[in-house]
Each structure stands twice: as C-alpha cells, then as structure tokens.
N, C-alpha and C positions, 0 to 999 in steps of 0.2 A: 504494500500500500504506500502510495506518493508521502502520505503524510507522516506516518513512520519512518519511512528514508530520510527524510525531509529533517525531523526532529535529531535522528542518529547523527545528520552532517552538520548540525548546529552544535551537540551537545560536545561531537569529538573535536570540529573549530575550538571551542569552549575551552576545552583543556590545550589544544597547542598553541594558540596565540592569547595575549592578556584581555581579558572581556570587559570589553567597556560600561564604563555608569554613567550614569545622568548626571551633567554636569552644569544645569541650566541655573544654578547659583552663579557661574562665572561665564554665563554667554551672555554676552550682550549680541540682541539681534540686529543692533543696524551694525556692529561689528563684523558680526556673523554673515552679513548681506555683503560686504564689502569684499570680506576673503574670499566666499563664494563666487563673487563677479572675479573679480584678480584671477582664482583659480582656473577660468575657462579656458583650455589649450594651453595648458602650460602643467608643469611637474609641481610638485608639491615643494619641491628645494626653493623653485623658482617662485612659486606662491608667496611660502613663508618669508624670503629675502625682498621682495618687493613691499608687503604689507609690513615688514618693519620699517622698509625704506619711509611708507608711507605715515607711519607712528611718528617719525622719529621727527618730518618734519610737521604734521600735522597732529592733534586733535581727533580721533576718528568720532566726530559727532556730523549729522546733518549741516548743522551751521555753519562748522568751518569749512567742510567740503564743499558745499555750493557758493563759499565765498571763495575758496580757492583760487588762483589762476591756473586754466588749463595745463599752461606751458609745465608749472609746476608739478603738479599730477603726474603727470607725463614723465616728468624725470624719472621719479620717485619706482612709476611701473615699467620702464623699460628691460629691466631684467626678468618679465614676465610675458613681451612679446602682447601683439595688439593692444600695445598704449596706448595710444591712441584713441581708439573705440574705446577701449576700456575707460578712459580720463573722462573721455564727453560720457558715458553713460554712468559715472558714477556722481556727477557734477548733475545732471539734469534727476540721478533717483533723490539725488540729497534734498531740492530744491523742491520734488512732487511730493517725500515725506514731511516738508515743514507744511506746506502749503494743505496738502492733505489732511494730514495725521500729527498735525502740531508739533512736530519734529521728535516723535514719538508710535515706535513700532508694537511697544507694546499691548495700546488696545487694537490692532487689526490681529495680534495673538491670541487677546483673548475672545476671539469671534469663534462660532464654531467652527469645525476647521474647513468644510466646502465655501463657506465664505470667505474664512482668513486664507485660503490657498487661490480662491478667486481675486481677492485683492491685490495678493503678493505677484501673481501672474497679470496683473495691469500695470506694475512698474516697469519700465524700459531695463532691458537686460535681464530680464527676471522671466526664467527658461522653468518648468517642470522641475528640473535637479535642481535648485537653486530655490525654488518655492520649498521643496520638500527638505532640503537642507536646514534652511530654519524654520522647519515648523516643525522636524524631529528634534533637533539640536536644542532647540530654543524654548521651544512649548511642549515638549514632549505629546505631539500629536501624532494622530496615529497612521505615518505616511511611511513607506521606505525611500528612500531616495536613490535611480538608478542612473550612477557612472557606467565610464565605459569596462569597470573590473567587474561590479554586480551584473553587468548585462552580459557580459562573456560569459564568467565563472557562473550563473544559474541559469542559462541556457546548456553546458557542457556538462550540468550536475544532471539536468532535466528537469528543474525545480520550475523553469519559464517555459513557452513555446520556444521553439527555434525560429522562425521567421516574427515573432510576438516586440511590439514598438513600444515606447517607454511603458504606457497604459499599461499594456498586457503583461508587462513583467512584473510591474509595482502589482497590480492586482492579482497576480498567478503569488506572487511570494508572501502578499498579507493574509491571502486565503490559508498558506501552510502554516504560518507562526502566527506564533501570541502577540498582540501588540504589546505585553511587556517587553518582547524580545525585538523587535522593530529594528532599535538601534545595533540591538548585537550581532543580528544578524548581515544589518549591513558593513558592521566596519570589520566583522570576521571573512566575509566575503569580498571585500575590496583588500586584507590580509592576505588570503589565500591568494588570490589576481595577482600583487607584488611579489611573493615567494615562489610559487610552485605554479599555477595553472595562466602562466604565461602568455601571450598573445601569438606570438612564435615560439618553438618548444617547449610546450610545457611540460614541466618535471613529472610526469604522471609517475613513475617509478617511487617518486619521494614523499609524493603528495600525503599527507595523512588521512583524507575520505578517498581514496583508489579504487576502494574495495564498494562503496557505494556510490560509484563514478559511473555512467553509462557510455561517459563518449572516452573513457581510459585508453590508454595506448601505452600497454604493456608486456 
C-alpha cells in the first residue's frame, strides 16, 4: 500500500538526516519572502551570500527596501544571478506590502490558508514554491512546498505522478503524510535530492530508502 511505503520512507529519512522543527519563533515572513525570491535559480551558497550581502547593507523590513535605490539592491544580489529582476521585484513586493498590508505580512498569515496562499500569489515574484515557503515556514500551514529536489526525488520514490505539475505533486504528497509532518517531509526530501538521489547519477546503491525505491538502479 502507497501509504505505508510512503510512511516507511519518511520515518527511515527520519533517522539519517537531522529532522527538522518548527521554527516560526524566528521566521520573520517578509524575511522569509525575500530569501525565497533571492533563492530563484540560484544555489543555496549563492542564496545565503547574497541575502547577507543584503543585511549587511540594509534593514530587511518593507520600508527600507522600497526606499532603496535599485542600483543598490543590485549590488548586494549579484552573486545570486538575475539581479536585476530580482532588485525590481523585491522593491515593487516591498512597496505592495506597505500599501496593502501596512507593511505587515502577518495578518495575510493569519487568513485561512486558501486565502492567505491566494494573497501571497498576487505579489509580483511570488511563484506556488514561494507562497508555500512561507506559509509552511512561517505559519505553519498546511502546504508542502515543491522545489526542483521534492519534485524529482517523489516522482523516483512514486510518492507523485510522473508527468504530475506543481498541483499534483503538492497534493499527491499531502494526501500521504500528516500535516504535522508537512515540513519534515519536505526538507528530508530536498536532503535526500542533495546527497544521494541526484539529478545525474544518483547514488541509488547508497541511498538509505533503495529498498523502497521503485525507479532504483541497482
């Protein structure tokens, strides 16, 4: 049965990589919206080194960033590639959450979440993975979030359809787990994606769920 497999390859993730908690005492959401946008098309290295860049000279609040000058932005995210775009849309989401939402992300969280994912998804820049980024992260709502390692790694597991587009994976993978588990399952699965079940050779031999692996190559 799917769902039993399903549980086995969460529980054995569980034990080999560190299982993450609820950390929504120290997310701040328009933080959280920021990293997110920074991180489109780019590495996580490249993430993290950019949005320091951008601490260091700015304030990460609404007000500073839409008073920013672009040029400035810009610097700050070039070591994250499409600066650019990235600068103008985080200068124009800063300027729709003051204008909007009082320069405050919090009450569009506490909306229920077809609503507050419907709002998040009218900001510019603000993609499906990026709605469901912080409204797992942030609000602990009941969404998974699928990058391009949860869409690989639970399509190869069988846990998604194989030809299934963002929808159908988020919704094949909430069907199977708990929403306590929401968040564990996605960052055990983007885990496994960086270690073993690779996008060119994946380590199938090494992998720790091999053995409830359908697409294995062993």
């Amino acid at each position: 049965m799917l769902k039993n497999r399903a549980e086995k390859i969460l529980r054995t993730l569980q034990k080999t990589f560190t299982s993450p908690k609820w950390t929504t005492s120290d997310r701040d959401p328009f933080k959280t919206l920021i990293v997110t946008i920074i991180s489109q098309n780019t590495t996580d290295k490249n993430t993290a080194k950019a949005f320091e860049n951008l601490s260091n000279q700015f304030q990460i609040t609404p007000e500073a960033l839409a008073n920013a000058k672009t040029c400035k932005i810009e610097e700050c995210l070039k070591v994250a590639g499409l600066y650019r775009n990235k600068a103008k849309t985080i200068k124009q989401v800063s300027k729709i959450i003051i204008k909007n939402f009082q320069g405050d992300l919090t009450q569009v969280l506490s909306l229920p979440f077809e609503e507050a994912r419907k709002a998040l998804l009218q900001l510019p820049g603000v993609g499906p993975k990026t709605a469901d980024v912080v409204l797992l992260f942030c609000a602990e709502k009941p969404t998974i979030p699928v990058d391009t390692h949860v869409n690989r790694v639970s399509k190869r597991l069988g846990l998604a359809p194989k030809n299934g587009d963002y929808e159908a994976i988020r919704k094949s993978l909430q069907k199977l787990y708990d929403p306590k588990d929401y968040l564990s399952i996605h960052i055990l699965l983007i885990s496994l994606g960086r270690t073993h079940c690779k996008a060119r050779n994946p380590l199938c031999t090494q992998c720790p769920v091999n053995m409830l692996c359908p697409s294995r190559h062993v």
